[in-house]
Structures are given as structure tokens and as C-alpha cells.
LUMBALUM-481001 format. One record per residue (C-alpha): x, y, z. Coordinates in nm, 3 decimals. Example, Ala and Ser with C-alpha at 12.3 -4.5 7.8 and 13.67 -1.06 7.14 Angstrom:
<atoms>
xx;yy;zz
1.230;-0.450;0.780 $
1.367;-0.106;0.714 $
</atoms>
This chain:
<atoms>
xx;yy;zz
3.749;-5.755;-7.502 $
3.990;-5.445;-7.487 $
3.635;-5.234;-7.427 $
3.529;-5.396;-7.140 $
3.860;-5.196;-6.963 $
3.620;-4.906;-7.010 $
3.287;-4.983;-6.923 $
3.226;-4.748;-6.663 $
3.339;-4.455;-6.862 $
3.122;-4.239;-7.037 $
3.101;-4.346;-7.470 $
3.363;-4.007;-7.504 $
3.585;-4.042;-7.269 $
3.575;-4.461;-7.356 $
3.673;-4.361;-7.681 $
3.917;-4.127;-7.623 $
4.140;-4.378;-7.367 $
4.118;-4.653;-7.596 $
4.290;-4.381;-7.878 $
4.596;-4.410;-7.663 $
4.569;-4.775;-7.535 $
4.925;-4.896;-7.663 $
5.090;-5.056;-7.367 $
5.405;-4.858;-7.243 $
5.601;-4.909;-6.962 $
5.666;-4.556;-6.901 $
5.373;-4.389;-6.851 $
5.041;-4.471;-6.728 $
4.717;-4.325;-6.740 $
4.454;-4.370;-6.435 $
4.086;-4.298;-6.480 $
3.966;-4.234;-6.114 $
3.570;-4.244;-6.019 $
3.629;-4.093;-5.713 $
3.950;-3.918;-5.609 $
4.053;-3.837;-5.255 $
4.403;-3.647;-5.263 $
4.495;-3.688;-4.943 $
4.545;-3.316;-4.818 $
4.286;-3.099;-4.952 $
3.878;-3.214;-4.810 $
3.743;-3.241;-5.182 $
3.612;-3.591;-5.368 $
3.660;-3.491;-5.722 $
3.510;-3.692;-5.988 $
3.623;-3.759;-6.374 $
3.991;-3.682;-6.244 $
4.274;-3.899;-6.445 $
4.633;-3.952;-6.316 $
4.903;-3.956;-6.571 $
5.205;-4.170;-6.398 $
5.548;-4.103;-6.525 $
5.864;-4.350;-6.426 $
5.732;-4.407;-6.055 $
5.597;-4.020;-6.023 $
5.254;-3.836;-6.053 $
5.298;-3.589;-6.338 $
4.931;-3.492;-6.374 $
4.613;-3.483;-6.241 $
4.360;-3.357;-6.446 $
3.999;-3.422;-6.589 $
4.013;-3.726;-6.832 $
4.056;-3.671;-7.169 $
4.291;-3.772;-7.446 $
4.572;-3.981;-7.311 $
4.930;-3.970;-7.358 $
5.055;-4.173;-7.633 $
5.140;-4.460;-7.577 $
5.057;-4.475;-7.208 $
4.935;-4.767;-7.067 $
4.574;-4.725;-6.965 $
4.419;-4.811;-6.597 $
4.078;-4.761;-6.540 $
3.973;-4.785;-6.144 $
3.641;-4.523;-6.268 $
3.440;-4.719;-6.057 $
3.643;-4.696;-5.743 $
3.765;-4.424;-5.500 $
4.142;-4.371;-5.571 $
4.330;-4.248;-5.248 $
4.692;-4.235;-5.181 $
4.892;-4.553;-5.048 $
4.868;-4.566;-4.708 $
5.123;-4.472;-4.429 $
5.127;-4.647;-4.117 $
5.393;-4.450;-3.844 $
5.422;-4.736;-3.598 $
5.476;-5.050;-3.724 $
5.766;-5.322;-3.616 $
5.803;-5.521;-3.968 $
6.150;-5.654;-3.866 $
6.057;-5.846;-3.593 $
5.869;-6.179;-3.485 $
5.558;-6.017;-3.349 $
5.431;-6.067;-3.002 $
5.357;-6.367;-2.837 $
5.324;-6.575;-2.515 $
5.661;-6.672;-2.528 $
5.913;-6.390;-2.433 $
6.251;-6.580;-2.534 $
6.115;-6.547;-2.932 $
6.279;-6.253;-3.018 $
6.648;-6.423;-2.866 $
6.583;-6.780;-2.998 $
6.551;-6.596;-3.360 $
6.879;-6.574;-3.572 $
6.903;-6.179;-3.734 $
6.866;-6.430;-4.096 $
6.559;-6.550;-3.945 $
6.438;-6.256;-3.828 $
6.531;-6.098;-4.150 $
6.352;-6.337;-4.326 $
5.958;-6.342;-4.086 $
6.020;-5.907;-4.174 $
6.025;-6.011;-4.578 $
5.697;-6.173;-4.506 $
5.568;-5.894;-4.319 $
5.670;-5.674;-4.541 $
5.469;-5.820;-4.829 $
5.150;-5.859;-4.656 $
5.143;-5.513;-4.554 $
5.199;-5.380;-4.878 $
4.919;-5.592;-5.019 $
4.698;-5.406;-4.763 $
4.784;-5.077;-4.901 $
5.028;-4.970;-4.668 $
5.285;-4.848;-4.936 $
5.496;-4.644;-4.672 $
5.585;-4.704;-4.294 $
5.755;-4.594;-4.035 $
5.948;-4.910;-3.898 $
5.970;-4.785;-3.442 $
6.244;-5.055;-3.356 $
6.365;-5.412;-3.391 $
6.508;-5.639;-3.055 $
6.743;-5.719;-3.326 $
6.891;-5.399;-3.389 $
6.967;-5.293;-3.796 $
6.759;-5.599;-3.907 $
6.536;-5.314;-4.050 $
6.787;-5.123;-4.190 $
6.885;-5.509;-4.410 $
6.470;-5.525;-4.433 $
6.443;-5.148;-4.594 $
6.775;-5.166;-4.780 $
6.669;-5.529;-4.957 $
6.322;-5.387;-5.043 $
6.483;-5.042;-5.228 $
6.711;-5.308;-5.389 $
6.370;-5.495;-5.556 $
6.485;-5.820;-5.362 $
6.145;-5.834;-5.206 $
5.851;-5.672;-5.234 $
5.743;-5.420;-4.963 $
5.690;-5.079;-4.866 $
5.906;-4.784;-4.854 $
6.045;-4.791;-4.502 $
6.194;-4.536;-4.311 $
6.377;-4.706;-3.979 $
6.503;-4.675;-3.610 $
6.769;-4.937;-3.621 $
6.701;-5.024;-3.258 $
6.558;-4.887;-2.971 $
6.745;-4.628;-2.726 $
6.643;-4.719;-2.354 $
6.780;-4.746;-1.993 $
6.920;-5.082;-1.889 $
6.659;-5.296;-1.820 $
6.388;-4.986;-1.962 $
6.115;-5.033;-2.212 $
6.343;-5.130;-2.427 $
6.514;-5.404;-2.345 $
6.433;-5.755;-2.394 $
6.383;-5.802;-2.032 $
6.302;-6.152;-1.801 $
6.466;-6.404;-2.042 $
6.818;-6.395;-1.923 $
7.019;-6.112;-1.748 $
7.058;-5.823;-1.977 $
7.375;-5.825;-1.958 $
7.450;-6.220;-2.146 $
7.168;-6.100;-2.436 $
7.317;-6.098;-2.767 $
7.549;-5.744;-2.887 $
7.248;-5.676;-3.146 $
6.979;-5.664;-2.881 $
7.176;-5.372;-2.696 $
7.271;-5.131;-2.975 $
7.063;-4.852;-2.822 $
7.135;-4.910;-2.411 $
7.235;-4.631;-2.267 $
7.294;-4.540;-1.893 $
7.355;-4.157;-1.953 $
7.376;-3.841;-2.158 $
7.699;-3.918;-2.276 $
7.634;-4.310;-2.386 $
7.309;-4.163;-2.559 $
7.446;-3.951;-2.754 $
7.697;-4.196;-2.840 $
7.468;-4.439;-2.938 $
7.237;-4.197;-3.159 $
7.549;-4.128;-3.349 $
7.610;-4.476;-3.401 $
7.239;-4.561;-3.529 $
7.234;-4.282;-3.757 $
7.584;-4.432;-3.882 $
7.466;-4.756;-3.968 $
7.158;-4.659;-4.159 $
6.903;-4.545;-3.913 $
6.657;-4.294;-4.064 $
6.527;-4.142;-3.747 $
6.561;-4.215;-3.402 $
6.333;-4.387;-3.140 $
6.358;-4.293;-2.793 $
6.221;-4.465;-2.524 $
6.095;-4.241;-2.249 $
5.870;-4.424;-2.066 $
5.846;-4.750;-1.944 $
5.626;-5.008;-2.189 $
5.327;-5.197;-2.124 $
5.474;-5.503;-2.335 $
5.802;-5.540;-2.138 $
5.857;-5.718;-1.835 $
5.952;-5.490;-1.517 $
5.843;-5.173;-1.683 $
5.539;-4.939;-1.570 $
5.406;-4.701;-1.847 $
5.364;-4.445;-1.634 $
5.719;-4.407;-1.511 $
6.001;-4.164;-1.646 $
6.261;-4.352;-1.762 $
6.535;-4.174;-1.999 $
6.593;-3.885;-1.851 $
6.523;-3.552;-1.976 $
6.915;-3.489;-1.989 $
6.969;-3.816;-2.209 $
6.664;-3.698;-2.422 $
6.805;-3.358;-2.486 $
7.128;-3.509;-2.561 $
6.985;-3.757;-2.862 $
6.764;-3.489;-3.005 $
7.131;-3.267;-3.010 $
7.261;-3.481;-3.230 $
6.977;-3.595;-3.421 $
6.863;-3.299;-3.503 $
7.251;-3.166;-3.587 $
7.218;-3.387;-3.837 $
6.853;-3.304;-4.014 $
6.732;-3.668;-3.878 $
6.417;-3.687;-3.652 $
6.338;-3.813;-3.301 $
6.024;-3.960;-3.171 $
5.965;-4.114;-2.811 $
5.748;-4.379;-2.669 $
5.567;-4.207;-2.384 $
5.279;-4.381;-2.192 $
5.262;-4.139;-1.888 $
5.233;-3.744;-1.854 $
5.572;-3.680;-1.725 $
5.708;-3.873;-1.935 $
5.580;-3.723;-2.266 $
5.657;-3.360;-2.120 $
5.999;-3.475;-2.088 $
6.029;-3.566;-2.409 $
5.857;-3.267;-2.553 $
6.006;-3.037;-2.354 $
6.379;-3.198;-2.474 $
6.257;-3.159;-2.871 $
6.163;-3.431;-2.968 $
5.960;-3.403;-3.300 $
5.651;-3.632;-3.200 $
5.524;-3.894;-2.924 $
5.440;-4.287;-2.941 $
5.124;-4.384;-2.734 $
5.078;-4.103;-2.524 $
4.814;-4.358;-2.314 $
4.818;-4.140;-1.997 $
4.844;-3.793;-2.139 $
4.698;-3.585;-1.932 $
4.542;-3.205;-2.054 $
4.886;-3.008;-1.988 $
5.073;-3.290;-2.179 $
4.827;-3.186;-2.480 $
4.817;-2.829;-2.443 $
5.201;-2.868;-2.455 $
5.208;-3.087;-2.763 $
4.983;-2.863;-2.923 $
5.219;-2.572;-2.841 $
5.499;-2.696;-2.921 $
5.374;-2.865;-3.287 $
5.427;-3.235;-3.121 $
5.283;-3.505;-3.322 $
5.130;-3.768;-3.139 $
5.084;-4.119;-3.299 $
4.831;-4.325;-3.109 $
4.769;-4.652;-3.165 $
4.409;-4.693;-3.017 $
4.328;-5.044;-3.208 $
4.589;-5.240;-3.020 $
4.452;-5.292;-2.690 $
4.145;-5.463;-2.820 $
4.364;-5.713;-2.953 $
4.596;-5.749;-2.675 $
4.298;-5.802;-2.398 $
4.118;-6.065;-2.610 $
4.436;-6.261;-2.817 $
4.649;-6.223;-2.536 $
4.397;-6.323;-2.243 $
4.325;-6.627;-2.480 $
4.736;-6.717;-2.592 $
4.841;-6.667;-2.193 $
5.038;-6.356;-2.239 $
5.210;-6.219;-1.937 $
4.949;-6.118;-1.676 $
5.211;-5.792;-1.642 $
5.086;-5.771;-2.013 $
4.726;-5.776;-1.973 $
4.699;-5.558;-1.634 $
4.940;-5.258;-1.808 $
4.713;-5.267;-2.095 $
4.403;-5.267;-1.904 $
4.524;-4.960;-1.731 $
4.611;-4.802;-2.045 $
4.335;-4.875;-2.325 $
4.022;-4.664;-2.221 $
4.238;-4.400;-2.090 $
4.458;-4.389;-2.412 $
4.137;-4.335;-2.594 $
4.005;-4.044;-2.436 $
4.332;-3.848;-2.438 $
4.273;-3.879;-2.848 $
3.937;-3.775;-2.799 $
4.070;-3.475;-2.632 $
4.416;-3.413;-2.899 $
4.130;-3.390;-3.192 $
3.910;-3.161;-2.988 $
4.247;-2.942;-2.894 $
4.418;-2.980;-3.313 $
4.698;-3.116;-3.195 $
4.867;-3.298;-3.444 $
4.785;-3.698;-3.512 $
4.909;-3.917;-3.748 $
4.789;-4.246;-3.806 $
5.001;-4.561;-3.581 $
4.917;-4.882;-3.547 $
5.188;-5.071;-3.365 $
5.134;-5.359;-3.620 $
5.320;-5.647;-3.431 $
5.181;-5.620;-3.176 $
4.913;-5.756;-3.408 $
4.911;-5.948;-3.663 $
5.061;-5.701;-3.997 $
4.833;-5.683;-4.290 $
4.516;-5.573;-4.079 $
4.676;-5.216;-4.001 $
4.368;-5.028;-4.158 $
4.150;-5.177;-3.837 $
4.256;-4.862;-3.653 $
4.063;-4.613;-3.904 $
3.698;-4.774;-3.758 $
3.845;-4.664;-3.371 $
3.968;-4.348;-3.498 $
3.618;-4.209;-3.612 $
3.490;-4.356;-3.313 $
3.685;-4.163;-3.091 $
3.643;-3.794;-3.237 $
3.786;-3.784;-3.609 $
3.554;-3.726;-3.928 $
3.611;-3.988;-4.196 $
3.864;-3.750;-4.408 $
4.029;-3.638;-4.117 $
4.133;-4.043;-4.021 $
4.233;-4.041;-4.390 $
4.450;-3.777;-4.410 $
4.613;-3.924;-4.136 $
4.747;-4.218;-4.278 $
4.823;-4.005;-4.608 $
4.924;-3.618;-4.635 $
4.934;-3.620;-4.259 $
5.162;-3.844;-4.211 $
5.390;-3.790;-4.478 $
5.408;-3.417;-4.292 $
5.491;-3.555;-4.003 $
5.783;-3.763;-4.167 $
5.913;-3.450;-4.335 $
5.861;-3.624;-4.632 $
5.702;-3.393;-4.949 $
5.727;-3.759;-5.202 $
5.463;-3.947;-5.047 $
5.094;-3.946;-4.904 $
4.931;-3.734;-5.211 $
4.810;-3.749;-5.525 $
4.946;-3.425;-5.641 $
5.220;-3.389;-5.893 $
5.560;-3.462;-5.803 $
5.502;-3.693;-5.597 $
5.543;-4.082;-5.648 $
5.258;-4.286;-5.748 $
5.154;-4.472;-5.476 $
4.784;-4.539;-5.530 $
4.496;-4.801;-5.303 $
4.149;-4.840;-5.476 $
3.860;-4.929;-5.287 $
3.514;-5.023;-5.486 $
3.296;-4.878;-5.198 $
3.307;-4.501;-5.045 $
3.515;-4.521;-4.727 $
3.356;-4.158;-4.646 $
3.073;-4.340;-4.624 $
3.187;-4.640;-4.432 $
3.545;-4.584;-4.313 $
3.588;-4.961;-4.229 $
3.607;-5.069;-4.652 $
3.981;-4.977;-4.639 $
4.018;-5.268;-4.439 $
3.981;-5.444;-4.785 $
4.182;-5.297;-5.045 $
4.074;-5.361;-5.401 $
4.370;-5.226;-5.576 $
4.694;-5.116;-5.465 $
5.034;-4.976;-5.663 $
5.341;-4.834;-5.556 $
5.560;-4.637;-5.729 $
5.368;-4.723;-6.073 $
5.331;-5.102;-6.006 $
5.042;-5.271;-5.994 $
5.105;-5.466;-5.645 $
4.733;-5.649;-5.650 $
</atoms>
């Protein structure tokens, strides 16, 4: 029975792995058919991954295993990195019709639907995200802290802690009640000038925050909002990224409209949500300046045909009519320019777990199949600073997805994961 582990190896090699086929907990070895690294544009072939306590020691053509490693063999599959997604909202209820459901939610609650999420996007192969904001503010920071714990499963999460908006901006939980009587945890990141910015940057980054999520421009799912309008100003802007930045944390802004995401840029910050309504200087800028934009040109398929059929806000549905097609041609443009693009789904918005629908829209609109890859993987771990995640290279940790057909082929098989680990464990 132990043979049929091997069947797709070659007699040698079949041989050789079943030498070492002891099971150990420490270290594991990973017989790859096809092996995308995530940041170089080679498929290598006969490649094995030896795994040591969560990290990627070697990657090398197969041979003679460790021994007593622990033997994997995904030889007929193509082995990529775990995914990243850079715009996701795990620690929240997820949109809807009705716009009290974020209030009516208790933070345990809430706390509770983001353990859920958490799990399902995992089992996707999303092994890393980058969690934008929470109505409840620091629910993510309990969601992130209870998955590094091993309380429930998930992916690594790096988080906002709450949104920092105007009064009654993008931010805000707006046409329920007034502002003012929402709950203390809805309003962590409500500021009305430089100095109350600041302020509450400091304070996020106090109480667990990883980065910091600005909102610049007004949103197309919030109530009494246009996209297209300015809303913190560039002096609060310059103010957060002062003291982000003083303290080696990063800031990223939702920006629908040009002047908005100029504003931003121009104030530092170290990459751009949406950027629907970017027009060419906005890009030339962005590319100038290094700005990473993270698009999420899936969503407003979902929004005009879930929300037109749930009732959503009619605000909802005209804003993202006005900002779909034209969100998709600025990407067009950003891959013809090189500006930099990581991979952002807004998963939420809909339902999580089907993140990897964006990768079919992203080849459609302009990237190659490896470029929408590298996206979600070495990519995007550059643009989170991070040099632990999105590559199968040594050093890093093991954070694997599997996928029996060639997604270079057909981009759309990594919205079925065969096989997915993080961190050495075999998640599915």
C-alpha cells in the first residue's frame, strides 16, 4: 500500500523516497511535478522541498531523502506557494441588504462569523492575508492573535484594527443611527483633523494594529459617500503616514477617485485600495513614486448581480455601476505602465473562500498567467515587506497549495485547490 504514495515517480526516485519513509514530525519531504516559486518565471520539474519545523530548508532535484522525514508526494500536481490575498475583511459579517448587521452583532459574535471565515479561506489556499478593517474595531487583532495562538485554524493575518475616516466618511457605519450614539468600537479610527489622526494611528498601532488603513476617498459601499470625492485630507494623510512610518509600520488608503489617490500618494502612503477612477497622471504618479495598487476587479460582478437580486442599497448598485468598467481599464493601463499590483479581492464583500475568482479577471484585463500568480505570492509578500512568505525558496515558511491541473494553462483551476499546507501542516 505504502507504494502507491509513489506512483507517479519514476522506479529510482520511488525507491529512493520510500528509503527514508519513517514518519517524523520534523521534517518533511515534498516531491513536486511541477513547481512554480512564486518570484522567478520558471516551471521546474523533478524539484523536492525538504520542510524543516514550519520553514523551507531546501529545494532541490529529488533524490535521497532526509532520514526520517516524512514523505509527501504531490509529483503529479503543480506546487505553488500559499496564496496571499491583500484585501480581505475576515473579521466582519460580510455585506448584505441590511445595513444595521454590523451594529446588531456583539464583538463575540463578530469574533466568532471571522473564525469561520477564517477557516474557509485557508481551505482555499489563502495561507496569508491582509485583513483592510473591521466596523468593529480590534476584532481582527482577537481574530489574528487567536489564530497565532492555534485556537482556530486560519491564515497568517496581518491587520488594520479599524478604519481611519472623517465623520460620517467611507468609513463609518453610516444611515443606521447618528454617528454619534454608534457603539465606542465602531469609532476607533474617526478623526476630524491632523491632530486626532495622528492620535488615533498611535492608538491602533498600540493595540495591535499591523499597518494602517486610511480612508481617502469616499466608498461605494457606504451610505452618503461618493467615490470620487476627497475626503481625509492630504494634511491628515501626511500626519498618519508621520507616525506610521516613525514607527517601521505601513499605510495603505482606499482611493476610488484621481484626487483622491494623488493625495494619498503624494502624503506617502505605501500603496492604494481600489483606485476605480484612476486616471493616467494618478498612474504615472504611482508608478513614480513605487505605489502599489491593489485592485479588486472581481467584486463588482458580484455586487451588480447578488446585490441587484438581495435589494442592496440602490446608492450601492449606482456607485458600483459607475465604478466597475472604469476600475478595469485603469488596471489595464497600471500593467501596460509596470506599476506595481498585488493581488486584492475585498473578500466580504463576497462571500470568503472564493477569493481565487479574481485571477480569471486579472488575465482578462492585461496580466499573463504568471504575472496574476506572482501577485498573490512573491508580489505580494513584497508589497507587505514581508521576506517569510509568498515563495518557495529557502528560509521561508512552508506554505504550499497543489493544484492537479496547470493553472498556466487555465488560470481559473486555482479556484479549486487540491492540496493546501501552512507552515508544514497539511490543512486539506
Amino acid at each position: 500500500m505504502q507504494r502507491l504514495r509513489y506512483r507517479h515517480l519514476s522506479a529510482a526516485l520511488a525507491a529512493s523516497l520510500l528509503a527514508a519513509s519513517p514518519a517524523s514530525a520534523e521534517t518533511l519531504y515534498i516531491a513536486a511535478g511541477r513547481l512554480i516559486d512564486g518570484v522567478s518565471n520558471a516551471v521546474r520539474t523533478g524539484q523536492c522541498i525538504t520542510v524543516e519545523t514550519e520553514r523551507i530548508k531546501a529545494v532541490d532535484a529529488c533524490g535521497k531523502a532526509p532520514d526520517g522525514a516524512t514523505i509527501i508526494d504531490w509529483s503529479g500536481f503543480t506546487v505553488l506557494p500559499g496564496l496571499i490575498d491583500l484585501h480581505t475583511h475576515l473579521a466582519d459579517l460580510g455585506q448584505s441588504a441590511d445595513l444595521a448587521a454590523p451594529m446588531k452583532a456583539s464583538p463575540a459574535e463578530t469574533a466568532l462569523v471571522g473564525a469561520r471565515n477564517a477557516r474557509v479561506t485557508l481551505e482555499a489556499g489563502f495561507t496569508s492575508v491582509r485583513d483592510v478593517g473591521t466596523y468593529r474595531g480590534l476584532t481582527d487583532v482577537a481574530l489574528r492573535n487567536a489564530i497565532d495562538r492555534g485556537d482556530v485554524p486560519g491564515p497568517r493575518m496581518w491587520v488594520a484594527g479599524a478604519y481611519l475616516t472623517i465623520p460620517k466618511g467611507g468609513g463609518e457605519l453610516n444611515g443606521v443611527v447618528p454617528n454619534e450614539q454608534l457603539p465606542l468600537d465602531m469609532r476607533l479610527g474617526v478623526a476630524a483633523t491632523p491632530e486626532e489622526a495622528a492620535a488615533k494611528t498611535a492608538y491602533l498601532l498600540d493595540h495591535g494594529a499591523d499597518f494602517i488603513k486610511t480612508i481617502a476617498t469616499g466608498a461605494v459601499l457606504a451610505i452618503g459617500t461618493e467615490p470620487g470625492a476627497p475626503e481625509l485630507t492630504p494634511e491628515q494623510l501626511r500626519a498618519i503616514v508621520k507616525v506610521a512610518h516613525a514607527r517601521g509600520k505601513r499605510v495603505t488608503a482606499h482611493a476610488h477617485g484621481a484626487e483622491g489617490i494623488k493625495n494619498a500618494i503624494r502624503a506617502g502612503v505605501d500603496s492604494i485600495e481600489h483606485a476605480s477612477l484612476a486616471d493616467e497622471e494618478a498612474l504615472q504618479l504611482a508608478k513614480k513614486q513605487g505605489t502599489w495598487l491593489a485592485m479588486d476587479i472581481y467584486n463588482g460582478t458580484y455586487i451588480d448581480e447578488v446585490g441587484t437580486k438581495e435589494g442592496w442599497p440602490e446608492e450601492y448598485l449606482r456607485k458600483n455601476r459607475e465604478t466597475t468598467d472604469a476600475q478595469r481599464a485603469a488596471f489595464r493601463r497600471a500593467v501596460g505602465l509596470g506599476v506595481n499590483i498585488g493581488y486584492a479581492t475585498d473578500a466580504g464583500v463576497y462571500p470568503h473562500g472564493l477569493n481565487a475568482r479574481q485571477f480569471r479577471n486579472m488575465v482578462k484585463y492585461g496580466m499573463t498567467p504568471m504575472q496574476a500568480i506572482q501577485s498573490a505570492t512573491g508580489r505580494a509578500a513584497e508589497e507587505m515587506g514581508r521576506g517569510d512568505i509568498g515563495a518557495i525558496v529557502p528560509g521561508r515558511y512552508a506554505d504550499f497549495v497543489a493544484v492537479r491541473a496547470d493553472p498556466l494553462a487555465d488560470i481559473g483551476v486555482l479556484e479549486k485547490i487540491d492540496h493546501v499546507m501552512k507552515g508544514g501542516v497539511l490543512i486539506r
